[in-house]
N, C-alpha and C positions, 0 to 999 in steps of 0.2 A: 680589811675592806670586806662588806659582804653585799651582794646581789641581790639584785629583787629578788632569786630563790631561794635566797639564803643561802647560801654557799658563800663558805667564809674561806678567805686566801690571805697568807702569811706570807710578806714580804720581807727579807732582814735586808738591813742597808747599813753597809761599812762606815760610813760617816754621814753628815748632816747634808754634804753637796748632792748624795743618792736620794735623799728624800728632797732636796726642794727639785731636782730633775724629774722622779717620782713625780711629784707632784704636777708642775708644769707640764710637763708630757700627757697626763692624766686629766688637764683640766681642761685642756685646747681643744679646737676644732679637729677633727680627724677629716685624714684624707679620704676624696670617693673612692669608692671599691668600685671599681670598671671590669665587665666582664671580657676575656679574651677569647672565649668560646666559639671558635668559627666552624662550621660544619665542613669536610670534607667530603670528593664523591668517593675518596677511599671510604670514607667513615662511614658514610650511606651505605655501601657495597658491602662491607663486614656487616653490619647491626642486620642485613637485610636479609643475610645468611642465617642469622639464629631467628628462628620463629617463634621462639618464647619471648624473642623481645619486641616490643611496642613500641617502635619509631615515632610515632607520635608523641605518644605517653615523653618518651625519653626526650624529645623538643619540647615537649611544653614542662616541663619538667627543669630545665635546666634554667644559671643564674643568668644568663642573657634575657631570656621568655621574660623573666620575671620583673628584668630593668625595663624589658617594653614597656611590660603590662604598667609599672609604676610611673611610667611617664604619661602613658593615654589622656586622662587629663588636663595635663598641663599642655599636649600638642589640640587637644578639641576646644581648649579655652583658646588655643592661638588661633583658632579659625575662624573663628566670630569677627 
């Protein structure tokens, strides 16, 4: 198999049943990636303590922000 980068990956498969598994597992819908990312006020408290770090930066940064962001959207089209 190779990747849109090109990067190429070797799969060896013991018999015929691995590769139509292979296959099928490979061809299907994948499940959603849901983030679990919940913010704690411990978590606040610690981050709040190092001044080299950007609390913000580090919220807007993370895979929750970004499921938001990919739904805006679909929630401003629900308003209409």
């Amino acid at each position: 198999m190779i990747d849109g980068a090109q990067n190429g990956y070797k799969i060896i498969c013991p018999n015929q049943l691995y590769i139509l598994l292979l296959l099928l597992f490979s061809q299907g819908p994948s499940d959603p990636l849901n983030s679990q990312f919940r913010l704690s006020y411990n978590m606040v408290l610690n981050l709040l303590r190092k001044p080299e770090i950007d609390l913000k930066l580090v919220l807007e940064k993370s895979f929750l922000q970004w499921q938001n962001y990919t739904q805006l959207p679909e929630l401003m089209a629900g308003e209409d």
